[in-house]
N, CA, C and O of each residue as an XYZ file, in Angstrom:
832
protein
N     -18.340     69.833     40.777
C     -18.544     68.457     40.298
C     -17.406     68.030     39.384
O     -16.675     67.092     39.703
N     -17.275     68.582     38.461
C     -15.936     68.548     37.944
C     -14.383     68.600     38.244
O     -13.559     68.033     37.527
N     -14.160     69.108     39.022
C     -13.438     69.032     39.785
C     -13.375     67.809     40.857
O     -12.348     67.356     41.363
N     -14.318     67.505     41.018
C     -13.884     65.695     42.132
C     -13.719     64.986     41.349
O     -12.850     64.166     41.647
N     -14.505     64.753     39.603
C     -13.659     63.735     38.306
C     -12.366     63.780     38.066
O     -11.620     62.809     37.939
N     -12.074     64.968     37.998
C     -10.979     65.587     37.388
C      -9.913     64.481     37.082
O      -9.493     63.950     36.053
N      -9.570     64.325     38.878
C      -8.329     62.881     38.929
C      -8.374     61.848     38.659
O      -7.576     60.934     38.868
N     -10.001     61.889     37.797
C      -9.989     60.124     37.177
C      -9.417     60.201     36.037
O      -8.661     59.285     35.713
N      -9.672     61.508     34.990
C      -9.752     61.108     33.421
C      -8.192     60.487     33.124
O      -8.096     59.492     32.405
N      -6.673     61.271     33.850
C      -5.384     60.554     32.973
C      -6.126     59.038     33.854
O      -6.743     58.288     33.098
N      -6.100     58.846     34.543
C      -6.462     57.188     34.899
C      -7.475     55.883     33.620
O      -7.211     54.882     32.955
N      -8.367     56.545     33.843
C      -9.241     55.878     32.567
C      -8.102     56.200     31.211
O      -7.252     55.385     30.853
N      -8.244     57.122     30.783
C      -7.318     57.292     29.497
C      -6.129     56.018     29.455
O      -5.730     55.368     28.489
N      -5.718     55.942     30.997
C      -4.349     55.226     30.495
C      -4.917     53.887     30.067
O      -4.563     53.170     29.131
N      -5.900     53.706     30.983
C      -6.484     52.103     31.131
C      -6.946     51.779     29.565
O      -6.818     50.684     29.018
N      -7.441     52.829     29.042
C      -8.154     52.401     27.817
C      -6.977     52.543     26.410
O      -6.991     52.086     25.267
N      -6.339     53.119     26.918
C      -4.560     53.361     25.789
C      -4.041     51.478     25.731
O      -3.976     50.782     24.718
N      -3.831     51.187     26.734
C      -3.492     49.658     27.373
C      -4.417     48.519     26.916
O      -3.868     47.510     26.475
N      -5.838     48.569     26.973
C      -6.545     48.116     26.339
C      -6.430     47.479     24.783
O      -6.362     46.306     24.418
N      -6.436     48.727     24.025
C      -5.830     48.893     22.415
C      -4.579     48.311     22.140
O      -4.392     47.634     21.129
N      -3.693     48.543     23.002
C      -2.397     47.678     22.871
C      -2.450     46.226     22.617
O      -1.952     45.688     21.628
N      -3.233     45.477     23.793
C      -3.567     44.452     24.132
C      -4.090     43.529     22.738
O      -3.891     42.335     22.516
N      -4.824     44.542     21.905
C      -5.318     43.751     21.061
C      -5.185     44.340     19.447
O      -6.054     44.217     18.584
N      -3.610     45.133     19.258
C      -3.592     45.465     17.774
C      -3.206     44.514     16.744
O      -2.161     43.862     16.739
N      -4.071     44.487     15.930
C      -4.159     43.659     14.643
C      -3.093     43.392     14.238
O      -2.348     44.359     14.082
N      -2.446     41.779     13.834
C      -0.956     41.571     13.534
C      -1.352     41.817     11.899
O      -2.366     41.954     11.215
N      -0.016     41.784     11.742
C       0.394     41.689     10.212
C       0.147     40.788      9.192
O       1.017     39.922      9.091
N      -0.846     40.716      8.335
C      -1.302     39.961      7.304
C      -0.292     39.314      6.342
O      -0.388     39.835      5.231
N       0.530     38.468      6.392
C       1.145     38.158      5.158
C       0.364     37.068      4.292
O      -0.017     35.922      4.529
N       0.285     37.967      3.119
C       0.023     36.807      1.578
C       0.815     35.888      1.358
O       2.041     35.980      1.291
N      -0.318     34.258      1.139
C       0.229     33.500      0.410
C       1.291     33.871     -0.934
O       2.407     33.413     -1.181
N       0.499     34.841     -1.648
C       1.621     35.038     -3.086
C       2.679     36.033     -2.456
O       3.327     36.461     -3.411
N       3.163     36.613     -1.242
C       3.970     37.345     -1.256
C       5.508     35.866     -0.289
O       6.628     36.127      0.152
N       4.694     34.383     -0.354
C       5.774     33.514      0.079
C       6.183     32.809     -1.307
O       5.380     32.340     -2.113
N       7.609     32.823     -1.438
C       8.146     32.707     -2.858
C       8.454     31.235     -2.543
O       8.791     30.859     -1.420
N       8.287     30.261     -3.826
C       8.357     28.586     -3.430
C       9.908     28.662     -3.828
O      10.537     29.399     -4.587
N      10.313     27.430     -2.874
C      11.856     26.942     -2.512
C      12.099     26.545     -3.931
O      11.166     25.871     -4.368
N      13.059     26.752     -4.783
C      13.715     26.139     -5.789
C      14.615     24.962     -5.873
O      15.817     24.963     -5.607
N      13.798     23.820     -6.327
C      14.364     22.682     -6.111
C      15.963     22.460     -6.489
O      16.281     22.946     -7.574
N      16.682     22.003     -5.980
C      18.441     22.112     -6.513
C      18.034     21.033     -7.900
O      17.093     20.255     -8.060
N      19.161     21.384     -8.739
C      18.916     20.610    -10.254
C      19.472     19.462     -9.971
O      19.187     18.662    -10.862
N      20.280     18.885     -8.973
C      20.904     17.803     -8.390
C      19.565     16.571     -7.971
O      19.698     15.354     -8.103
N      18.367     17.247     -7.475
C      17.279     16.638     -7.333
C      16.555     16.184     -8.276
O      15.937     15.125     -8.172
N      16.542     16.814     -9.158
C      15.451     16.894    -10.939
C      15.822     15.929    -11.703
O      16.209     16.168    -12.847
N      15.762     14.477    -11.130
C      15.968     13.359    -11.879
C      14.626     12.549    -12.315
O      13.554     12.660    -11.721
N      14.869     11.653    -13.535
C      14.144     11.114    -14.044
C      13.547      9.784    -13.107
O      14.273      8.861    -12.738
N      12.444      9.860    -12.881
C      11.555      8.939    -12.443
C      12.293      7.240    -12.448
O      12.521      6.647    -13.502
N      12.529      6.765    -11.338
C      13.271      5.280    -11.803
C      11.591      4.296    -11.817
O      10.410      4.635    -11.893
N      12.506      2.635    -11.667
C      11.216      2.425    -12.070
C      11.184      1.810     -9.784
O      12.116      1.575     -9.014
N       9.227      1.796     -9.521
C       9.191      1.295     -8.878
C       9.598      0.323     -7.809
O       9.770     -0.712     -8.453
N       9.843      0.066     -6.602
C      10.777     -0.879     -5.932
C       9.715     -2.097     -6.004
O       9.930     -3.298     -6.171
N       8.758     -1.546     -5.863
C       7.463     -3.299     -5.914
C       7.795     -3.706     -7.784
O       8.124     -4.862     -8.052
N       7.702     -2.954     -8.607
C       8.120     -3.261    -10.086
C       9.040     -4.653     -9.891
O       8.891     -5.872     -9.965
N      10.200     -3.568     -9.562
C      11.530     -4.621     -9.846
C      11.296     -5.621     -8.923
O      11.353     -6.756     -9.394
N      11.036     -5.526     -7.680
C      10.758     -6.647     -6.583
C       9.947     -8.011     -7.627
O      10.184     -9.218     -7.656
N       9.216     -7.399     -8.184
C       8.020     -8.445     -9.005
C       8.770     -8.840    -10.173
O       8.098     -9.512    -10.956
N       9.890     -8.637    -10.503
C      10.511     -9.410    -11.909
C      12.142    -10.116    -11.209
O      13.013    -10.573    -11.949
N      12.281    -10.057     -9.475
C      13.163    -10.720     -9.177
C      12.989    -11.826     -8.085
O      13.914    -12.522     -7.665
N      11.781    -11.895     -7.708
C      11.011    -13.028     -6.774
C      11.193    -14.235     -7.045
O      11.571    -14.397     -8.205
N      11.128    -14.764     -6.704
C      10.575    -16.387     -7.312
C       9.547    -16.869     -7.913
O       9.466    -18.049     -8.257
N       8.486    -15.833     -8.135
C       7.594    -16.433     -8.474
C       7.638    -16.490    -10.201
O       8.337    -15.803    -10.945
N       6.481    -17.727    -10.621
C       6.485    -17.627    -12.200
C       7.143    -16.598    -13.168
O       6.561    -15.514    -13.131
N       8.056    -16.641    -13.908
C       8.474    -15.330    -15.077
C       7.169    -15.480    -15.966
O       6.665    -16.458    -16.518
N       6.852    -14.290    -15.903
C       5.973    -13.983    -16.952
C       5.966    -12.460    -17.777
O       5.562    -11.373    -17.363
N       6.531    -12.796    -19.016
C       6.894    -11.475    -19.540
C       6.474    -11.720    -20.830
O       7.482    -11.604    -21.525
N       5.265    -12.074    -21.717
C       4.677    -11.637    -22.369
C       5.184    -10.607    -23.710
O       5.313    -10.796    -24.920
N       5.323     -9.803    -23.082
C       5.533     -8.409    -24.722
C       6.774     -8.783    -24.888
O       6.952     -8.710    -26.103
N       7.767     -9.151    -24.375
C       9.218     -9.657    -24.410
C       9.353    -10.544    -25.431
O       9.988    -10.494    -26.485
N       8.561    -11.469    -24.880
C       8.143    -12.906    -25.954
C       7.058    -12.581    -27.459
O       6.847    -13.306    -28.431
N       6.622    -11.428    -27.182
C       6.220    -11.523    -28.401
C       6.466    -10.684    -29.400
O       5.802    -10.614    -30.434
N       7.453    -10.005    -29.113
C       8.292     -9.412    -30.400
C       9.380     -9.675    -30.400
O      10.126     -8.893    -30.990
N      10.169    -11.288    -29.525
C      11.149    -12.034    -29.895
C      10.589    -12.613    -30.749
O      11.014    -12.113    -31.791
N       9.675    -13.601    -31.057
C       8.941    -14.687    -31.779
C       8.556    -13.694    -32.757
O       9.139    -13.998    -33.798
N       7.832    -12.613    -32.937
C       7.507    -11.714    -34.258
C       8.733    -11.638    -35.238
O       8.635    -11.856    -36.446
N       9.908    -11.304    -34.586
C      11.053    -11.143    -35.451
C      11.459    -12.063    -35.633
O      11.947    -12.073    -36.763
N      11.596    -13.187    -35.018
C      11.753    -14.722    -35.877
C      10.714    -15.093    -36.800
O      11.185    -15.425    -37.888
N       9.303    -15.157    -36.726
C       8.237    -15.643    -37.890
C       8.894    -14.979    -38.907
O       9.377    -15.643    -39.824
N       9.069    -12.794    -38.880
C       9.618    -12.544    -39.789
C      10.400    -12.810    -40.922
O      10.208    -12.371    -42.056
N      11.690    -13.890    -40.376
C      12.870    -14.468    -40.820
C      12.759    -15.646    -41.027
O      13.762    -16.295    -41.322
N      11.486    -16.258    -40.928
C      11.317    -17.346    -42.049
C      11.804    -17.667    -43.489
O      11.194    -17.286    -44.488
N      12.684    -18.229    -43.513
C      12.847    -18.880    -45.121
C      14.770    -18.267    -44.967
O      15.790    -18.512    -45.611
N      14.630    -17.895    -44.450
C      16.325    -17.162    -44.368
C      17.365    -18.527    -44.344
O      17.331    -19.497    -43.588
N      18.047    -18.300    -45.164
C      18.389    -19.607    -45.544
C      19.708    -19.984    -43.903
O      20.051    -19.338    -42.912
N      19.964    -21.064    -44.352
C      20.823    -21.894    -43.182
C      22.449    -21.687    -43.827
O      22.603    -22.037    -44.997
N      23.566    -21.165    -43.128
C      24.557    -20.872    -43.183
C      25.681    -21.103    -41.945
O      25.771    -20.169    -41.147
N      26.399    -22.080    -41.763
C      27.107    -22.765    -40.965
C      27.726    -21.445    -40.339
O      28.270    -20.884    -41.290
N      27.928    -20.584    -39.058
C      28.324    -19.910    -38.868
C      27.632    -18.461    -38.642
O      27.931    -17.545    -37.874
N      26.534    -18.606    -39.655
C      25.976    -17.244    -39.849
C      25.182    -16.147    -38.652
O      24.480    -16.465    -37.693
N      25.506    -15.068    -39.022
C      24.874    -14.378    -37.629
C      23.741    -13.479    -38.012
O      22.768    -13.128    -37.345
N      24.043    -13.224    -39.078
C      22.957    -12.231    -39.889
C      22.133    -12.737    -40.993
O      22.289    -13.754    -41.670
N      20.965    -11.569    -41.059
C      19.847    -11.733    -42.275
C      20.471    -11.910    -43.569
O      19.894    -12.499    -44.483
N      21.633    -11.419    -43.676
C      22.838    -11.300    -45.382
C      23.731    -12.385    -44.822
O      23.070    -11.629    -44.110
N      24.283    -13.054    -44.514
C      24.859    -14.206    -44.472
C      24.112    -15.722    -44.677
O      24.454    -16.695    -45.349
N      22.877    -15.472    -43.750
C      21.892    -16.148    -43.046
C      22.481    -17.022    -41.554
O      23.422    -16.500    -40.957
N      22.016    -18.056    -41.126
C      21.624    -18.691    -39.642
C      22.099    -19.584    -39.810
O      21.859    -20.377    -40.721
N      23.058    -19.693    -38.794
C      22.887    -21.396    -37.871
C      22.105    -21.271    -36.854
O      21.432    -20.254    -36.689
N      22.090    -22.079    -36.202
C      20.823    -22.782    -35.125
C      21.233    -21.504    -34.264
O      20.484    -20.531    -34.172
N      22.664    -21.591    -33.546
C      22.445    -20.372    -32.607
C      23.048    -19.747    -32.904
O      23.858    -19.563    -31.996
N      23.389    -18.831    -34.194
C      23.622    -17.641    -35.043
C      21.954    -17.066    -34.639
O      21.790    -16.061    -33.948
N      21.039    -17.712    -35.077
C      19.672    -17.005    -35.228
C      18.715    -17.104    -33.577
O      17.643    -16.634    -33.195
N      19.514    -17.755    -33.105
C      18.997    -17.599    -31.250
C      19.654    -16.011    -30.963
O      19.225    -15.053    -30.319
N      20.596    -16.178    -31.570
C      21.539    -14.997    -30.566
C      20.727    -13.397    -31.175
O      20.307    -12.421    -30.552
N      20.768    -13.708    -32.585
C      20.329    -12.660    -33.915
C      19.179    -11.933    -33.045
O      19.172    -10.746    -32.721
N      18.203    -12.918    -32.737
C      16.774    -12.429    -32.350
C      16.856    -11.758    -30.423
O      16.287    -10.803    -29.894
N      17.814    -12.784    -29.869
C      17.970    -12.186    -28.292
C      18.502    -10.610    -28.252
O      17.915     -9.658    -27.738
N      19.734    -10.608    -28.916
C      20.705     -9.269    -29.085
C      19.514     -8.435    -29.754
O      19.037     -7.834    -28.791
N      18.762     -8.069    -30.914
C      17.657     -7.270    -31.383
C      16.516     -7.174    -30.256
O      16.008     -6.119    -29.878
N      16.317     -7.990    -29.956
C      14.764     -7.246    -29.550
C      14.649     -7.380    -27.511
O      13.946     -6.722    -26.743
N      15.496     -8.319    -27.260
C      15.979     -7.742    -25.581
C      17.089     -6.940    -25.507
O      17.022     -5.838    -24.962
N      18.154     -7.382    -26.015
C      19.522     -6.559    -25.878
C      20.518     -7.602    -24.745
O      20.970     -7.236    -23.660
N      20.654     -8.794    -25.306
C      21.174     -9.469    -24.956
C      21.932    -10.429    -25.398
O      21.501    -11.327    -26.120
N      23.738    -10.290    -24.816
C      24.325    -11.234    -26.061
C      24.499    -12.566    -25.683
O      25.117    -12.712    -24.629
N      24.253    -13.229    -26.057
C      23.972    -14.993    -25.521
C      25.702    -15.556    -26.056
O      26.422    -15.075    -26.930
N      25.863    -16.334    -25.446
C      27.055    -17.029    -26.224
C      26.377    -18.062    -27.563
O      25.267    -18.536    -27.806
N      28.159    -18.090    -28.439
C      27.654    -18.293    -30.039
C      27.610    -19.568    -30.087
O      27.243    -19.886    -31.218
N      27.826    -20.616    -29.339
C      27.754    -22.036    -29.439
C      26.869    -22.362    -28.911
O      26.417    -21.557    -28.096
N      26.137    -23.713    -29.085
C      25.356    -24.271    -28.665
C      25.965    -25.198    -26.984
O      25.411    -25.490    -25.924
N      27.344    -25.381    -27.554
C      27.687    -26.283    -25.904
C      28.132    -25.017    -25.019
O      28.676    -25.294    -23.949
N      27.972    -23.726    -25.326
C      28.134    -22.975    -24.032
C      26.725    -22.161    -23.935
O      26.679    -21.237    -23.123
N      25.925    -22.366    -24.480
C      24.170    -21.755    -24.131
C      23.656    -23.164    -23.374
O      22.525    -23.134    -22.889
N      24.234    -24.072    -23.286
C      23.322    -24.744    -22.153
C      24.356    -24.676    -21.151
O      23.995    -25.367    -20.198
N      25.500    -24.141    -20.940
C      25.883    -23.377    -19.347
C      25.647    -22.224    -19.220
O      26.350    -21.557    -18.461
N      24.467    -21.578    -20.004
C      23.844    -20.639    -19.816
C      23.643    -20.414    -18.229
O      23.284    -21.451    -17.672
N      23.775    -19.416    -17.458
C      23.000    -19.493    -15.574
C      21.678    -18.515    -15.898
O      21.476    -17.422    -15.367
N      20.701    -19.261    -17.041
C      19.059    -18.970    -16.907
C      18.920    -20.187    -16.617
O      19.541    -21.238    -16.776
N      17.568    -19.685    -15.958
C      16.560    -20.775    -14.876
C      16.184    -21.981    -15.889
O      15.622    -21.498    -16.872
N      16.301    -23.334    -15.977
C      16.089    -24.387    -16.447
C      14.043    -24.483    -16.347
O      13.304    -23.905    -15.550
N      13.719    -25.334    -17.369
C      12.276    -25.027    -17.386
C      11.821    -26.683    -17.993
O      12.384    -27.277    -18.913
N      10.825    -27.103    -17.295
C      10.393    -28.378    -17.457
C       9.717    -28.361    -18.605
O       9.213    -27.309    -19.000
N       9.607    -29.541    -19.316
C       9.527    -29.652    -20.566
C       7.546    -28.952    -20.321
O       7.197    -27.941    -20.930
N       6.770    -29.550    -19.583
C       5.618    -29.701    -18.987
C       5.226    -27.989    -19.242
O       4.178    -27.547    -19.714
N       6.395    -27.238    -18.780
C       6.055    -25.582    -18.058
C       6.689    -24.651    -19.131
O       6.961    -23.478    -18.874
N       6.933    -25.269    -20.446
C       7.739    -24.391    -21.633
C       6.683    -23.172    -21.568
O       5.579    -23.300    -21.038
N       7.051    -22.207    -22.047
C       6.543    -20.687    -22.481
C       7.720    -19.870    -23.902
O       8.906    -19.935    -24.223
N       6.374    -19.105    -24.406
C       6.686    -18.513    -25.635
C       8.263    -17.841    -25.166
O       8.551    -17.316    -24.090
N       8.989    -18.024    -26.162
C       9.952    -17.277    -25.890
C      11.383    -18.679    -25.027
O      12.599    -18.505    -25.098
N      10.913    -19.522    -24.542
C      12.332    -20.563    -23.936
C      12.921    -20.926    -25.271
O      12.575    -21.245    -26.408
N      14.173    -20.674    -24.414
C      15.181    -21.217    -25.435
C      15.048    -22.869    -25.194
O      14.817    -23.287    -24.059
N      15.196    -23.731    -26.259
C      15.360    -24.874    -26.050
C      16.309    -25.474    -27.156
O      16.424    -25.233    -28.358
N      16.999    -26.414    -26.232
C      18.540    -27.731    -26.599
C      18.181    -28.500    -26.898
O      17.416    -29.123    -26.162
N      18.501    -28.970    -28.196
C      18.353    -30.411    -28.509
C      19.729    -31.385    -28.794
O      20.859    -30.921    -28.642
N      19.510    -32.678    -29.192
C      20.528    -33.654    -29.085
C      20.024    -34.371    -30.610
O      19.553    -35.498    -30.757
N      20.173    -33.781    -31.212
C      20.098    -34.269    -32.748
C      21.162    -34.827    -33.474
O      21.199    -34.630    -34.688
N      22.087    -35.533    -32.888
C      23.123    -36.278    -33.204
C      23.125    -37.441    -32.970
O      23.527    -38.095    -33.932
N      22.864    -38.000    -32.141
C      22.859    -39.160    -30.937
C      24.218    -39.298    -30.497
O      25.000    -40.249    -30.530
N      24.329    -37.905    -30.001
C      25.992    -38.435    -29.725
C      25.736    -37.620    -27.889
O      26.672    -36.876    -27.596
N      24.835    -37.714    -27.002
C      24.493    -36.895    -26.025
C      24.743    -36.093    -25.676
O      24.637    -35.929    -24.460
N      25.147    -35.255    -26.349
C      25.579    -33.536    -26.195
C      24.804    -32.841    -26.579
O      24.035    -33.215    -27.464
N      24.749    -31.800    -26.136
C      23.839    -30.495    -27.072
C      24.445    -30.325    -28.494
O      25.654    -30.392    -28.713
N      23.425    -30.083    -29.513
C      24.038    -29.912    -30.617
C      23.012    -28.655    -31.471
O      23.497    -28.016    -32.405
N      21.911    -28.481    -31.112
C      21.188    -27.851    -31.774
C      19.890    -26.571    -30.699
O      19.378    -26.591    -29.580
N      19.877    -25.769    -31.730
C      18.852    -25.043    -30.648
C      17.756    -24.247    -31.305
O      17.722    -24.052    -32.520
N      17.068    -23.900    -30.650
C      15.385    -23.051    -31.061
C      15.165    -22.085    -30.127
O      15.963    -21.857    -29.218
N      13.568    -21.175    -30.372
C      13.158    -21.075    -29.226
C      11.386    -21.579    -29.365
O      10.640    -21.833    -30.310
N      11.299    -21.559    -28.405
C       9.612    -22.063    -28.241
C       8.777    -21.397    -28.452
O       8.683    -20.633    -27.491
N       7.738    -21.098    -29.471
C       6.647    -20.653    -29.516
C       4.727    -20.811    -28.913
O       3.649    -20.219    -28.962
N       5.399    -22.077    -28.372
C       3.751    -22.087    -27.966
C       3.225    -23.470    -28.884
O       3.670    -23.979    -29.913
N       2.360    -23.723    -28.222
C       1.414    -25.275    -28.727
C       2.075    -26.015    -29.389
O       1.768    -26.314    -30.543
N       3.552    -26.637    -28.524
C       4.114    -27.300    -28.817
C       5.545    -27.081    -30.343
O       6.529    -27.646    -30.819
N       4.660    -25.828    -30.511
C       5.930    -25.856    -31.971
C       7.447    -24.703    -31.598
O       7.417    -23.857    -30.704
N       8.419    -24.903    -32.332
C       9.538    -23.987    -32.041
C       9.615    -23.126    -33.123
O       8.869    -23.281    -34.090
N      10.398    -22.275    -33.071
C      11.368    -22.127    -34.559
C      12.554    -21.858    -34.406
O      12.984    -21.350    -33.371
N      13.458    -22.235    -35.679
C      15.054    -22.622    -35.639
C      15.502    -22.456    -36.886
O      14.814    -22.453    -37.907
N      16.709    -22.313    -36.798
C      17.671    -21.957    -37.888
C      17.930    -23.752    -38.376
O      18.838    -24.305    -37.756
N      17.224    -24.558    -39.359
C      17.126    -26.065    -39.226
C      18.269    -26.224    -40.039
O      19.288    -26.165    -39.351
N      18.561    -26.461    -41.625
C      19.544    -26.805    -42.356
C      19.291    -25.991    -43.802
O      18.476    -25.154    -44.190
N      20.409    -26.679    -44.372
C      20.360    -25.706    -46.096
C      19.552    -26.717    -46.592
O      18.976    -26.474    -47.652
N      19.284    -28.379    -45.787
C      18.034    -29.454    -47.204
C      16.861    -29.048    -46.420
O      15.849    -29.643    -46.793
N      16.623    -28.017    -45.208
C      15.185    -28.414    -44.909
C      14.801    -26.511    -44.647
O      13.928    -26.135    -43.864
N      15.523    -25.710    -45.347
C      15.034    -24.446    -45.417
C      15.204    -23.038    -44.584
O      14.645    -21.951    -44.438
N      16.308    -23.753    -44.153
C      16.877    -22.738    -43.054
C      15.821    -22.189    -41.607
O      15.412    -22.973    -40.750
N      15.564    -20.832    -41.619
C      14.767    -20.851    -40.543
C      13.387    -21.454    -41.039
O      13.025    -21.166    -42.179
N      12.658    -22.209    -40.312
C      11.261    -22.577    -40.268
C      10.882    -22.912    -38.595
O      11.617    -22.916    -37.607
N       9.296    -23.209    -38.750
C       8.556    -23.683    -37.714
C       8.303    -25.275    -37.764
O       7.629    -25.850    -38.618
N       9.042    -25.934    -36.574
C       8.819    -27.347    -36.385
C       8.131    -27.597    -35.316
O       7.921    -26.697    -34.504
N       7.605    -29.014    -35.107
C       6.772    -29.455    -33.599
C       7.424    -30.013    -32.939
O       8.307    -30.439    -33.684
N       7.706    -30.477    -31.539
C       8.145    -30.923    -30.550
C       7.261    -32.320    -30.623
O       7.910    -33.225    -30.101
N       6.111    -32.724    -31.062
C       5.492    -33.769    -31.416
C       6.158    -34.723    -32.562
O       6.014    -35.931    -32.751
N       7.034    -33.628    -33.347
C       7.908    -34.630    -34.548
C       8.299    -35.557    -33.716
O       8.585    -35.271    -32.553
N       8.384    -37.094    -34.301
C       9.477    -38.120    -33.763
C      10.694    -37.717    -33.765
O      11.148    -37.733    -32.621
N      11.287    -37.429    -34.390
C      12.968    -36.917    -34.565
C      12.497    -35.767    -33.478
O      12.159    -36.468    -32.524
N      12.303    -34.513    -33.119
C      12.379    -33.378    -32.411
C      12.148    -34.062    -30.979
O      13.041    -34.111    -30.133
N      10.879    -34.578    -30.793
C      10.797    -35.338    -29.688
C      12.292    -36.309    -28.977
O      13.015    -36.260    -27.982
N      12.173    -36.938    -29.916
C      13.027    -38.102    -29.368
C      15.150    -37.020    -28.847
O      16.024    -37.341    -28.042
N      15.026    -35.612    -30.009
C      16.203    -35.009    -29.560
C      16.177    -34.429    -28.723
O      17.247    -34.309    -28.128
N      14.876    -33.673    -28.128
C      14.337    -33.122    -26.979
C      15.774    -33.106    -26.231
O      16.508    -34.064    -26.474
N      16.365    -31.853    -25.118
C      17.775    -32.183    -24.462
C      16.801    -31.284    -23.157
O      16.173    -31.821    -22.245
N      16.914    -29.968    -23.398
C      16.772    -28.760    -22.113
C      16.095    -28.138    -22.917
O      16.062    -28.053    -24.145
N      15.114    -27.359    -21.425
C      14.973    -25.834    -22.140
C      16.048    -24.978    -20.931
O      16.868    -25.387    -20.109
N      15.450    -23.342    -21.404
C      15.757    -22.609    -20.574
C      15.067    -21.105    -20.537
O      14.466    -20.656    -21.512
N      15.183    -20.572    -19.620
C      13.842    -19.131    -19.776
C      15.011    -18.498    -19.968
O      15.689    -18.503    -18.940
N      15.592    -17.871    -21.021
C      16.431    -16.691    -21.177
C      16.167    -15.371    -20.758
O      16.897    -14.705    -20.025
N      14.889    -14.953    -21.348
C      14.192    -14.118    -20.920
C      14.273    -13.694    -19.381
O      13.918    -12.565    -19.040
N      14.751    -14.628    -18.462
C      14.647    -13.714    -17.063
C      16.406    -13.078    -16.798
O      17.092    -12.606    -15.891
N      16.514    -13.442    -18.224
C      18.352    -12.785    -17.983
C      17.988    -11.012    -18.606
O      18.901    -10.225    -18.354
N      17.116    -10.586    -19.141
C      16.910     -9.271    -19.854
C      16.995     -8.417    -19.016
O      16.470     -8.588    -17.916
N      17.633     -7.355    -19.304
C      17.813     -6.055    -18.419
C      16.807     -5.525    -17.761
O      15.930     -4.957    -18.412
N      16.732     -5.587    -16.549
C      15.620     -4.407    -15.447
C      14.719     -3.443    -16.196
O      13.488     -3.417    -16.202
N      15.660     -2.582    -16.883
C      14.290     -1.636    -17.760
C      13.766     -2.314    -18.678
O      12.680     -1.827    -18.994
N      14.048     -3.277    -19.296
C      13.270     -3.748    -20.867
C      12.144     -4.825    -20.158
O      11.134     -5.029    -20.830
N      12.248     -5.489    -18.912
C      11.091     -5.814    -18.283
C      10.745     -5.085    -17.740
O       9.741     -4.797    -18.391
N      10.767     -4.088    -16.500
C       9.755     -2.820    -16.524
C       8.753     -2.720    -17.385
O       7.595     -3.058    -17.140
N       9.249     -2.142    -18.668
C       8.953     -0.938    -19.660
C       7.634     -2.625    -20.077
O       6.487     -2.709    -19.639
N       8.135     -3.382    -20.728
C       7.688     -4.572    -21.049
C       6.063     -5.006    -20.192
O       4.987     -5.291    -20.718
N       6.380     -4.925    -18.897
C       4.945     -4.926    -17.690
C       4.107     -4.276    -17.641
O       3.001     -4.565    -17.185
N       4.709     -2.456    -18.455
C       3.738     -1.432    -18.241
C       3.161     -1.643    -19.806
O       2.480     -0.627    -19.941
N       3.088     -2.157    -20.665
C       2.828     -2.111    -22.140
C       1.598     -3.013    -21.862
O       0.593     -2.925    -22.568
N       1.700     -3.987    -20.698
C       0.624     -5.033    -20.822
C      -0.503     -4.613    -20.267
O      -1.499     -5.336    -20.270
């Protein structure tokens, strides 16, 4: 009996050797034994700002910049009473009309405006209807009657400005656009404010 098996067993053996082949267990590699790619330091830059951000402070639509305007106008209320000085650019000298436009733009946007009044209304900021003023427009007046620009402010809101006025009426103070005299000099405004650098409106949008 054994002998008529005999010539099966290398047969089975091989079949079942072949078998095992067919199905030996691959090689396990660990997550922690894959080492993470090291970013090049050429990549490791600081976060810019958003493309919808900047898209939204160069559109057409309404400027509205808020925190901009209100720590331009904070640092002017500040400088109330600072007396009036033909020329002046600083808090120790004191203000002319646009000595103290420029004083407050250059501090708290970072922007240098020109020092005359007849070259800030060829300013190239967006012109603004008397109707659509906002905190923070620069505004021209014609306080001579001679039709030129001669004088300037910026706008605070419900109608009033503030300005570097004279040495008989107290240097910087807060006047109304309702005065007869202010009214009647009324010239331009202008939104300066959409001339401020890309990051200081950014930074300015995310504060609100």
């Amino acid at each position: 009996m054994l002998r008529r098996f005999a010539p099966l067993v290398p047969l089975a053996l091989t079949a079942f050797l072949a078998a095992c082949a067919g199905h030996a267990p691959q090689p396990q590699i660990s997550e922690a034994a894959v080492e993470p790619v090291a970013r090049p330091l050429s990549q490791q830059v600081e976060p810019e700002p958003a493309d919808d951000e900047i898209a939204a402070l160069t559109d057409d639509k309404p400027y509205e910049m808020p925190q901009l305007a209100d720590s331009l106008l904070d640092l002017g209320r500040s400088l109330i009473g600072t007396r009036y000085r033909y020329g002046g650019t600083s808090v120790q000298s004191g203000f002319d009309c646009s000595g103290f436009v420029g004083y407050l733009f250059r501090k708290e946007v970072g922007l240098e405006l020109p020092r005359s009044t007849r070259e800030l209304i060829k300013l190239d900021a967006p012109k603004v209807a008397r109707a659509d003023l906002e905190p923070g427009d620069l505004i021209l007046f014609n306080d001579r009657g001679r039709g030129r620009v001669s004088h300037a402010g910026i706008y605070l809101g419900d109608d009033q400005f503030i300005h570097s006025s004279s040495s008989r009426s107290g240097g910087v103070r807060i006047d109304s656009l309702d005065d007869s005299y202010w009214n009647r000099s009324y010239l331009q405004a202008k939104r300066v404010l959409a001339l401020a650098p890309v990051e200081e409106q950014v930074a300015a949008k995310r504060h609100n």
